[in-house]
C-alpha positions as MATLAB code, in Angstrom:
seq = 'XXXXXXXXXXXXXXXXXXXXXXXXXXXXXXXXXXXXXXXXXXXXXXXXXXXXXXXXXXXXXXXXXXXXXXXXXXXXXXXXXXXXXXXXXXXXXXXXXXXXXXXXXXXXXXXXXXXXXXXXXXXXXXXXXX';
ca = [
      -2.627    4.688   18.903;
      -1.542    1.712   20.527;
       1.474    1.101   22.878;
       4.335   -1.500   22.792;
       5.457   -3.112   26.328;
       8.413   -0.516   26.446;
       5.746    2.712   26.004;
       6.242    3.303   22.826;
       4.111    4.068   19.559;
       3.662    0.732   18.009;
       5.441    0.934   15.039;
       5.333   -3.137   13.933;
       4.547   -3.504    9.992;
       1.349   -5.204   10.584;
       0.525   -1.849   13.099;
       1.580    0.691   10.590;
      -0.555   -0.884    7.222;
      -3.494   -0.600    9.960;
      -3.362    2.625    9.867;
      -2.734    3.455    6.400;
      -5.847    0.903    5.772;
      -7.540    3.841    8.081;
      -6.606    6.672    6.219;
      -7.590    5.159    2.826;
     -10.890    4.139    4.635;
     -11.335    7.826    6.063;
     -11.249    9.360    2.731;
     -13.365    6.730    0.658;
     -16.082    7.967    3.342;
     -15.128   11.536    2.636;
     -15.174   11.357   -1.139;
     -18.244    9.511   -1.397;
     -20.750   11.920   -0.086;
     -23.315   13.675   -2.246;
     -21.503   16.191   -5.238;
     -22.455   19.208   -3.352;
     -21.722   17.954   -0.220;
     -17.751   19.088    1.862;
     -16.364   16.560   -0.351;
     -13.609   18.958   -1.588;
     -12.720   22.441   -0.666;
     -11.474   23.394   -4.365;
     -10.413   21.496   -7.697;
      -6.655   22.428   -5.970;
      -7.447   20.385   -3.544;
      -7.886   17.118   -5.066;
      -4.881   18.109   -7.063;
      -3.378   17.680   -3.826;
      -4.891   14.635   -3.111;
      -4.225   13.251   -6.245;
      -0.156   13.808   -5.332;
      -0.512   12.376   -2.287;
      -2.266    9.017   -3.453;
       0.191    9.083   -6.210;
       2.910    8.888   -3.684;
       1.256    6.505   -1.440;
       0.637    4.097   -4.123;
       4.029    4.136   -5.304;
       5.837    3.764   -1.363;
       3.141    0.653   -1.118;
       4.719   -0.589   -4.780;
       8.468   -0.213   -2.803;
       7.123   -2.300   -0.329;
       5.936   -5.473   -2.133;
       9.064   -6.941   -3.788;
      10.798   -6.241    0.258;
       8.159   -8.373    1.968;
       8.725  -11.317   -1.022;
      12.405  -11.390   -0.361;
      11.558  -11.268    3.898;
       9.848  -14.460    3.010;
      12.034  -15.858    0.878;
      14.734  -15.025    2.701;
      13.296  -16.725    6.176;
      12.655  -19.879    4.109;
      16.327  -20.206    3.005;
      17.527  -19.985    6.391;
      15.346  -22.228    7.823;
      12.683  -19.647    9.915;
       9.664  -21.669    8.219;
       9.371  -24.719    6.533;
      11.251  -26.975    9.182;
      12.904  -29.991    8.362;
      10.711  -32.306    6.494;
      11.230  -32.463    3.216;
       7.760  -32.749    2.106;
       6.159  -29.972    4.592;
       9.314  -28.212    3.149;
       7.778  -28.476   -0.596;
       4.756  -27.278    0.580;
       6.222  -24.248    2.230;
       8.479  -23.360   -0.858;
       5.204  -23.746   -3.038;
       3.150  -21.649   -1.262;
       6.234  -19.140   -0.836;
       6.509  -18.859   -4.763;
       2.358  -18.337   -4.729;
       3.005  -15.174   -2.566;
       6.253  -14.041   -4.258;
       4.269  -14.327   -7.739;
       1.202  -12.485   -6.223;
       3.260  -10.025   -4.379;
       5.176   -9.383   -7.958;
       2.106   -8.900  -10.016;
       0.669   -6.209   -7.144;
       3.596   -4.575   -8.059;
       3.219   -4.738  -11.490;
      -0.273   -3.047  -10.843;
       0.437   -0.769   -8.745;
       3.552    0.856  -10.766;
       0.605    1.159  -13.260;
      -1.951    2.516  -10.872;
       0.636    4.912   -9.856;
       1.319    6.285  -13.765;
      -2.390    6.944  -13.791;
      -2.910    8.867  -10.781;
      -0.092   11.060  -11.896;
      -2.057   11.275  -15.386;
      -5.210   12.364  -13.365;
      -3.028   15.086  -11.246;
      -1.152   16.631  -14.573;
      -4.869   16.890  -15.983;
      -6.161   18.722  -12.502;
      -3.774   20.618  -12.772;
      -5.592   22.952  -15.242;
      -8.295   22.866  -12.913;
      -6.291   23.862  -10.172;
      -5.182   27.129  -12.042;
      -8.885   28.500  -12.378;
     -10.126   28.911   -8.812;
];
C-alpha cells in the first residue's frame, strides 16, 4: 500500500478504486482457470462470492450519481471552467457528457446488481447440497 506525506494509508478516491480495480482483477484470474482447477472450494462458496459482488456492484452504483454532483457542483462554483464564457460552454458540455454517462452506469449497474442477486438466490440450492 502506498503512503501519504503525513504516513498514512493513502486513502484518496483515485487510490481506493485502484485497489478495488485489483481485487476484481485478482479474481477474474482466479475464476478463469481450467473447471477442475482451485477455482472454487464448494458451490457455497461462490454463493458467497456471488453476495459479495452483489454488494460491491451496488456500493459502486452509490457512488456514480456522488461523483456527477462533485463535478457539477465544482463547475457552479467556479473550480473549473474559468471565466470565459466560451471555454465555460465547453466545460458545462462536457460536464453534462459525464453526468449523462455517469447516470446511465448507474442505470446498469442497479440492473447488474438485480442479476447477481438472481444468480445468488439460484446458488443457493446449490449451496444446501454439499
Amino acid at each position: 500500500m502506498e503512503l501519504s506525506g503525513s504516513g498514512d494509508v493513502d486513502n484518496s478516491p483515485a487510490r481506493l478504486a485502484a485497489r478495488a480495480e485489483d481485487a476484481v482483477r485478482a479474481l477474474s484470474l482466479r475464476t478463469s482457470g481450467p473447471v477442475d482447477g482451485d477455482i472454487l472450494a464448494s458451490p457455497g462458496e461462490m454463493h458467497e462470492v456471488l453476495g459479495s459482488l452483489k454488494v460491491l456492484v451496488e456500493n459502486l452504483a452509490r457512488c456514480l450519481p456522488e461523483l456527477a454532483t462533485w463535478l457539477e457542483q465544482c463547475l457552479w462554483c467556479g473550480r473549473i471552467g474559468g471565466r470565459d464564457p466560451h471555454a465555460y460552454g465547453e466545460v458545462a458540455e462536457s460536464i453534462f457528457e459525464v453526468a449523462s454517462a455517469l447516470a446511465r452506469a448507474h442505470r446498469m449497474s442497479a440492473a447488474l446488481s438485480r442479476e447477481i442477486q438472481a444468480a445468488q438466490a439460484a446458488s443457493s440450492d446449490l449451496a444446501v447440497t454439499e
